[in-house]
Structure formats: structure tokens, C-alpha cells
C-alpha positions in Angstrom: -12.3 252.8 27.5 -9.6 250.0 27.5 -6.9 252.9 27.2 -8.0 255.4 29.6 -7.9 252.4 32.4 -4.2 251.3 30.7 -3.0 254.5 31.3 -4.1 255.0 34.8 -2.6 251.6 35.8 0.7 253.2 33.8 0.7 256.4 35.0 1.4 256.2 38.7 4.0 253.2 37.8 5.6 255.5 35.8 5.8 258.3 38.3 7.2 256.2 41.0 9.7 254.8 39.0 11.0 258.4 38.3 10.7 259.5 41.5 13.1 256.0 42.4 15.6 257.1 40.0 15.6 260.8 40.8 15.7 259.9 44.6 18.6 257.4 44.2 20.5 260.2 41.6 20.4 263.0 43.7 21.4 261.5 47.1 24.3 259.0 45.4 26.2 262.5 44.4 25.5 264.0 47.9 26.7 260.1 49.5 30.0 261.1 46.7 30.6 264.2 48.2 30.4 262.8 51.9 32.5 260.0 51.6 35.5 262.3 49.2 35.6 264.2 52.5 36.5 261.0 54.4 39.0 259.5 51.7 36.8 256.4 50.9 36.5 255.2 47.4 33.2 253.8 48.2 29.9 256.1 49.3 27.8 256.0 52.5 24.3 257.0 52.0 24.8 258.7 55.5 27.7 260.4 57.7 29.9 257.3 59.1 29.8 258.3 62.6 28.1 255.3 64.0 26.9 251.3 63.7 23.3 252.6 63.8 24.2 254.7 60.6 25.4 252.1 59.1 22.2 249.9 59.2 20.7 252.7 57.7 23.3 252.5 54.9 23.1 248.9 54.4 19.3 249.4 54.1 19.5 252.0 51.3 22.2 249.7 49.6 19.8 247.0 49.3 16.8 249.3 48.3 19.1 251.2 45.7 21.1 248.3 44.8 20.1 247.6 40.9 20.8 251.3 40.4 24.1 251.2 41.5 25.2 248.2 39.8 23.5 249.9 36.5 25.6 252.9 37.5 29.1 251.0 38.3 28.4 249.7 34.9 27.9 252.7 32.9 31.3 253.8 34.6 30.0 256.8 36.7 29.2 255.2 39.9 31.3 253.9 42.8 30.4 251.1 44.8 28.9 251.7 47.9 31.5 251.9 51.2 31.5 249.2 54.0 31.6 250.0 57.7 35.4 252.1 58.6 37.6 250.0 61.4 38.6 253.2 63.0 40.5 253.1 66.0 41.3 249.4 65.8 45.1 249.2 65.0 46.6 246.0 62.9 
């Protein structure tokens, strides 16, 4: 009986933390291709149009953060992009 109950408490921790690491896999190569198209060497987890983007982006850094330092370290990852300064001149 002990078992059955272990693996019910497992079984959904388990799921979720696939579902975490498919989520942050899948949309990290999408947030590559985006950002190649606007020359960054970082990634945005959105288009970098606006500041309300961007607190979007700094909110799925934070959530996704231990995967991307695990992937920065592995060597396929790039750390994620800060907000662009366009427009302002030097």
C-alpha cells in the first residue's frame, strides 16, 4: 500500500517537472531564432518591440532561470538578452 501512495505523490512531480523542461526547451530555440533575426547574442522570450514585453521577458528569465544557467553551462545555451536602447544615440 506504502508504494501505490509513493508513486502517486511521484507521479504528478514527475510530470510537471517534464512538462518545465519541455516548456523551457522548446520556446528557448524559438526565443534563439527571434533574437538571430535582431542581431542579439542574448534571447528574448518575446518580440523586443516594447517595455511591457520586456517585463514579460524578465518574468520568464526568473521562472526559467536554473535551466538556463544549466544550459550556458553544458555550452548550448545563450544567456538571455537585456532590454535594446534603440533610438538613443551615444
Amino acid at each position: 500500500m506504502r508504494g501505490w501512495r509513493l508513486r502517486v505523490a511521484v507521479i504528478p512531480v514527475v510530470l510537471l517537472l517534464v512538462l518545465y523542461v519541455g516548456v523551457y526547451v522548446t520556446w528557448s530555440r524559438v526565443a534563439y531564432r527571434i533574437s538571430s533575426s535582431y542581431g542579439a547574442s542574448g534571447f528574448y522570450f518575446c518580440y523586443p518591440r516594447d517595455h511591457d514585453a520586456f517585463l514579460f521577458h524578465y518574468a520568464m528569465v526568473q521562472v526559467f532561470y536554473p535551466l538556463i544557467k544549466a544550459d550556458e553551462l553544458m555550452g548550448t545555451g545563450r544567456a538571455p538578452a537585456k532590454e535594446p536602447f534603440w533610438g538613443l544615440s551615444n
